[in-house]
ROZASE-629318 format. One line per field, with one value per residue (C-alpha): residue number from 1; residue in three letters; chain; z, x, y. Coordinates in Angstrom, 1 decimal, padded with zeros to 4 digits, always signed. Layout:
<atoms>
resi <- c(NUM,...)
resn <- c(ALA,...)
chain <- c(A,...)
Z <- c(Z,...)
X <- c(X,...)
Y <- c(Y,...)
</atoms>
This chain:
<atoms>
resi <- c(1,2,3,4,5,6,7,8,9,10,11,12,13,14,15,16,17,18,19,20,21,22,23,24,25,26,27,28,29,30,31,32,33,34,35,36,37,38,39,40,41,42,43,44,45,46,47,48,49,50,51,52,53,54,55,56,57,58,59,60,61,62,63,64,65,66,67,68,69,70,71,72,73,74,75,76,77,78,79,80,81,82,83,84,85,86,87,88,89,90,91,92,93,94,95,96,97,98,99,100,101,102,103,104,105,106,107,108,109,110,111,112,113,114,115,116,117,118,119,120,121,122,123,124,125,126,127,128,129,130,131,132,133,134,135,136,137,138,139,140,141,142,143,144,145,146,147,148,149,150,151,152,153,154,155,156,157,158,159,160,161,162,163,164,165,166,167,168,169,170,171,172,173,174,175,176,177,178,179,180,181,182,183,184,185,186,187,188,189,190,191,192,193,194,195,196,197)
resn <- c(UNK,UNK,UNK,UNK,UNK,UNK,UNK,UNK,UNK,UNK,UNK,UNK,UNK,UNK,UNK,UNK,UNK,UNK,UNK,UNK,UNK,UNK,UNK,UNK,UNK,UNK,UNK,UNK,UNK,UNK,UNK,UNK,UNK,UNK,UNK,UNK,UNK,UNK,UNK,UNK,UNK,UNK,UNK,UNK,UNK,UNK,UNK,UNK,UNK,UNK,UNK,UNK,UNK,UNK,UNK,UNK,UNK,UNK,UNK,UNK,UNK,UNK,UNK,UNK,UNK,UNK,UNK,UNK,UNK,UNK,UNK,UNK,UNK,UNK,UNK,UNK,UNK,UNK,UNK,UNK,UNK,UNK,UNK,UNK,UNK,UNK,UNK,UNK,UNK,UNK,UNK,UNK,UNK,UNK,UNK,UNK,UNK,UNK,UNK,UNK,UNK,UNK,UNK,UNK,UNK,UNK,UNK,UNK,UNK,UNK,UNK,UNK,UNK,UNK,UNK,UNK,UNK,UNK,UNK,UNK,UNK,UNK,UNK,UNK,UNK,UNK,UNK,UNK,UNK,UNK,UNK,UNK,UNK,UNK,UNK,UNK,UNK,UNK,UNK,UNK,UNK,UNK,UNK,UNK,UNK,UNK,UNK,UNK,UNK,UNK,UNK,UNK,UNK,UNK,UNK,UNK,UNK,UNK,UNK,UNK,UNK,UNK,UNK,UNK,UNK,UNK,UNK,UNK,UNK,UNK,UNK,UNK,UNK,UNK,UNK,UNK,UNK,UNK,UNK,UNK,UNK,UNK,UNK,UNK,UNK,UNK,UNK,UNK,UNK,UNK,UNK,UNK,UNK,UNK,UNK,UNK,UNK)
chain <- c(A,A,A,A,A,A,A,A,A,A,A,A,A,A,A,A,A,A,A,A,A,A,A,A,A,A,A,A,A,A,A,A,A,A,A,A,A,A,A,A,A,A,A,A,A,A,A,A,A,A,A,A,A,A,A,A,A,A,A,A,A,A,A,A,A,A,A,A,A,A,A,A,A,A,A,A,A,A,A,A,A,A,A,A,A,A,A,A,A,A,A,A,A,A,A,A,A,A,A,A,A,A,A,A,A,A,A,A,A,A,A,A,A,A,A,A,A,A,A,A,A,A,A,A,A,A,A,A,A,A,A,A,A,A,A,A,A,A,A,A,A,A,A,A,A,A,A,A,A,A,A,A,A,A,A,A,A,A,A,A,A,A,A,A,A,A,A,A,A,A,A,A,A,A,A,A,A,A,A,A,A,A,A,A,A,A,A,A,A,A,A,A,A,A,A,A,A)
Z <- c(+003.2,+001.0,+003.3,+005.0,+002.2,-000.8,-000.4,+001.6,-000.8,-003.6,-001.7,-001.3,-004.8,-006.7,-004.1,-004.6,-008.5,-008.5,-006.2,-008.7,-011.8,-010.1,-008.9,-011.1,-010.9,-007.2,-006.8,-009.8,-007.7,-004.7,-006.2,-007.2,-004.4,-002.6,-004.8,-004.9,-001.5,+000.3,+001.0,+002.7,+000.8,+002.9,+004.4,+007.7,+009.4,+011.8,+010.4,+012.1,+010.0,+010.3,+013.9,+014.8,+014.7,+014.6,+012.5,+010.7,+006.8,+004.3,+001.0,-001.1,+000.5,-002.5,-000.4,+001.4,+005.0,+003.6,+006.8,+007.4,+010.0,+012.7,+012.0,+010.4,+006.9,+003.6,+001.8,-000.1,-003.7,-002.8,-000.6,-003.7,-005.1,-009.0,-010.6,-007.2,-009.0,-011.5,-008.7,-007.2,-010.4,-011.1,-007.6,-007.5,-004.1,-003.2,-004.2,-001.1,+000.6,-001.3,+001.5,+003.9,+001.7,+002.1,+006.1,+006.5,+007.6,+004.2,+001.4,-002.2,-002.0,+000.9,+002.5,+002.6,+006.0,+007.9,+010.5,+014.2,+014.7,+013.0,+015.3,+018.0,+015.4,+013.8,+014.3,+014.6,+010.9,+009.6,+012.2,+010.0,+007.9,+010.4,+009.7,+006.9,+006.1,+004.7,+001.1,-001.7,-003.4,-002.6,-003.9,-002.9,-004.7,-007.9,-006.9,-007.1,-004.7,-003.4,-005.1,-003.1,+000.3,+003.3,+004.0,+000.5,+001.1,+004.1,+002.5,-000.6,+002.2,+004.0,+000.9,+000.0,+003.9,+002.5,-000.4,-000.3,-003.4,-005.2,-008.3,-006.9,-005.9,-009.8,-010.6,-008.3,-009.2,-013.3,-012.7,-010.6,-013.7,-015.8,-014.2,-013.8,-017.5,-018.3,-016.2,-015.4,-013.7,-009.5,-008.8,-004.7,-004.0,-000.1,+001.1,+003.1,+007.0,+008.7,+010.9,+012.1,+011.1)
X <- c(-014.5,-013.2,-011.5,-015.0,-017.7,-017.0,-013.9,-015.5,-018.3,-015.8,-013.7,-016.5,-018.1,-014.7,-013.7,-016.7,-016.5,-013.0,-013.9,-016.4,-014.4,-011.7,-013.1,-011.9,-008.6,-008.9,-009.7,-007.8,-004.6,-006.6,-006.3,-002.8,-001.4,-003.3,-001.3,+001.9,+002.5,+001.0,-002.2,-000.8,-002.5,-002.8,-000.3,-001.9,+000.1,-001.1,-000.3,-001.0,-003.6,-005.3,-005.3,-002.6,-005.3,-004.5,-005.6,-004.8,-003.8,-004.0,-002.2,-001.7,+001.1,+003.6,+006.5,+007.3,+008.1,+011.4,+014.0,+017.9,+018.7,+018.3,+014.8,+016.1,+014.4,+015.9,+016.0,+013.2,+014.9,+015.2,+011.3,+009.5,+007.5,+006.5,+004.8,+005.4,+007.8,+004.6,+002.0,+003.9,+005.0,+000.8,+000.1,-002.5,-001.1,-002.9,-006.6,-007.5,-007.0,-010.0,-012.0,-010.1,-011.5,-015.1,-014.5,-013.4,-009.8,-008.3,-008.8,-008.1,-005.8,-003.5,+000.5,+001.3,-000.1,+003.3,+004.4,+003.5,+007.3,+007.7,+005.8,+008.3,+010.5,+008.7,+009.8,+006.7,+006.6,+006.7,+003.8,+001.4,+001.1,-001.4,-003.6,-005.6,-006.4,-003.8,-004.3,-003.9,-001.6,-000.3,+001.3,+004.7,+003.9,+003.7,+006.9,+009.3,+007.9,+010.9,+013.4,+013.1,+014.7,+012.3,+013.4,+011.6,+008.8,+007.9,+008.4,+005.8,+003.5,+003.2,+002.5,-000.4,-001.7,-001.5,-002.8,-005.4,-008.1,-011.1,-008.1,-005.2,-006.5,-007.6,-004.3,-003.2,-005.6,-004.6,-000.9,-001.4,-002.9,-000.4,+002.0,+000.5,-000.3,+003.5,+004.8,+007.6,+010.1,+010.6,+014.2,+013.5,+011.4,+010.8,+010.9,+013.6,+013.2,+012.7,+015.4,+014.5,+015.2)
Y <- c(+020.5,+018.1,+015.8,+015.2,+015.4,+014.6,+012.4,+009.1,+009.2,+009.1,+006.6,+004.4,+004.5,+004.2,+001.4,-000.5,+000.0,-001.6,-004.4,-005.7,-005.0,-006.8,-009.3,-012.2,-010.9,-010.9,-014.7,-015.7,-014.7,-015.9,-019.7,-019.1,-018.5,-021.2,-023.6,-021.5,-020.4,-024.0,-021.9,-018.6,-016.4,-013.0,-011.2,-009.0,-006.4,-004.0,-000.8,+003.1,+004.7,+008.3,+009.5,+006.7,+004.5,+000.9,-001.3,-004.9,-004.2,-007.2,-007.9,-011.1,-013.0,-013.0,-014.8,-017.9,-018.4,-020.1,-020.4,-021.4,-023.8,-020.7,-019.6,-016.8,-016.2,-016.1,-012.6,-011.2,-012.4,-016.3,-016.4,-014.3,-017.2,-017.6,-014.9,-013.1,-010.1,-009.6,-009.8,-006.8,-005.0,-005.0,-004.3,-007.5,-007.7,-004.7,-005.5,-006.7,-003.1,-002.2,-003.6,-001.5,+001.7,-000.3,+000.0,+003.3,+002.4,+003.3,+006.3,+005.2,+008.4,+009.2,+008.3,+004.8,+003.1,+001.9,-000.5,+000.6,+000.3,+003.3,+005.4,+006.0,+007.2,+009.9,+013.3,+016.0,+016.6,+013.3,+012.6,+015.1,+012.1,+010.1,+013.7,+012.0,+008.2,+006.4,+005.3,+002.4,+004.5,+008.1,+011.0,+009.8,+006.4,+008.2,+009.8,+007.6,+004.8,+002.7,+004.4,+007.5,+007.9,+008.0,+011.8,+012.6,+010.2,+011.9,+015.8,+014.3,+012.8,+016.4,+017.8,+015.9,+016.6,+020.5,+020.4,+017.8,+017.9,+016.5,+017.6,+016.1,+013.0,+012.1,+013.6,+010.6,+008.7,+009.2,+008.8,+005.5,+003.8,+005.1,+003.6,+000.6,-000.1,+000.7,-001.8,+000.2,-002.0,-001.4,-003.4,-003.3,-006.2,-004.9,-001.0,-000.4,+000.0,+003.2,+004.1,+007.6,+010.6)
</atoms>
C-alpha cells in the first residue's frame, strides 16, 4: 500500500522541497561547470528504471572528454576537473535527478538506476531490483556505496524491494544526510563495471 499511496506523494512533495531549497546550489554548479568543463555541464545516460523501463538519467558532468592520440579517454583521476572530487563527495552531481522524482521516473528512495548494459547480465534475483523505481539514493548507498562489491549491492537492493516502508525510507532518508554532512571520504572516483554474476 505503501509503494502506491503514500510513497509518490511523499516523493513528490520532498522532491519539490529540495529543488527550491537547492536551487542556488543547483545553478551555482550549473555556472561552474559551464566555465570548468568548456560548457558540458550534464551528463545523460539512459539508464533501466522500474519495470525495465528506459529512460535518459542526468547528472552534472564532473569530467572532461580528455583523449590520447587513439580516441581512447584518459582515466577517471586525470579527466576529473577542479572541484569535481567535492562535487561528487557532496553529491551536487546528483541534484539534477530531482527532476526525474518530479516526472515519475525516479523515487527519492530506491536501488541505484544502472546502465542498460547491465540488463542482459542480471541473473533472476538481481532483476527484483527493476520491481520498484529506482532512487536518488538507496539502501545499498548507505551501505557502503562503492566500496561494496556488486554481489552485496544487489543482496541490499533485494532487501529494500522486501521490506519497503514509509519507516525505512526516512531511515534512508536520515542516514543519507548524515553522510553527506560528514563528508566521509569515497576513494573510487567511478563504480566499477558489472560483469555478471
Amino acid at each position: 500500500m505503501y509503494k502506491n499511496t503514500i510513497k509518490p506523494v511523499f516523493d513528490f512533495l520532498i522532491s519539490f522541497l529540495l529543488l527550491l531549497l537547492t536551487a542556488p546550489l543547483i545553478l551555482f554548479t550549473a555556472l561552474y561547470l559551464a566555465i570548468a568543463n568548456k560548457g558540458k555541464i550534464w551528463f545523460i545516460q539512459q539508464r533501466a528504471g522500474e519495470s525495465e523501463r528506459i529512460f535518459s538519467m542526468i547528472k552534472f558532468k564532473t569530467m572532461s572528454d580528455a583523449s590520447d592520440s587513439t580516441g581512447q579517454l584518459h582515466p577517471p583521476e586525470i579527466r576529473l576537473i577542479k572541484a569535481g572530487k567535492f562535487i561528487r563527495r557532496t553529491s551536487l552531481d546528483e541534484l539534477p535527478q530531482l527532476i526525474h522524482v518530479l516526472k515519475g521516473d525516479m523515487s527519492l528512495i530506491g536501488p541505484r538506476p544502472l546502465p542498460l548494459e547491465y540488463l542482459k547480465l542480471y541473473d533472476a534475483g538481481q532483476r527484483k531490483r527493476h520491481v520498484v523505481k529506482p532512487g536518488i539514493t538507496g539502501w545499498a548507498q548507505i551501505n557502503g556505496r562503492h566500496s561494496i562489491s556488486w554481489k552485496q549491492k544487489f543482496e541490499l537492493d533485494n532487501y529494500y524491494v522486501h521490506h519497503i516502508s514509509f519507516g525505512l525510507d526516512l531511515l534512508i532518508l536520515f542516514k543519507t544526510i548524515v553522510l553527506l554532512l560528514s563528508f566521509r571520504k569515497d576513494n573510487s572516483l567511478a563504480e566499477q563495471k558489472f560483469t555478471g554474476n
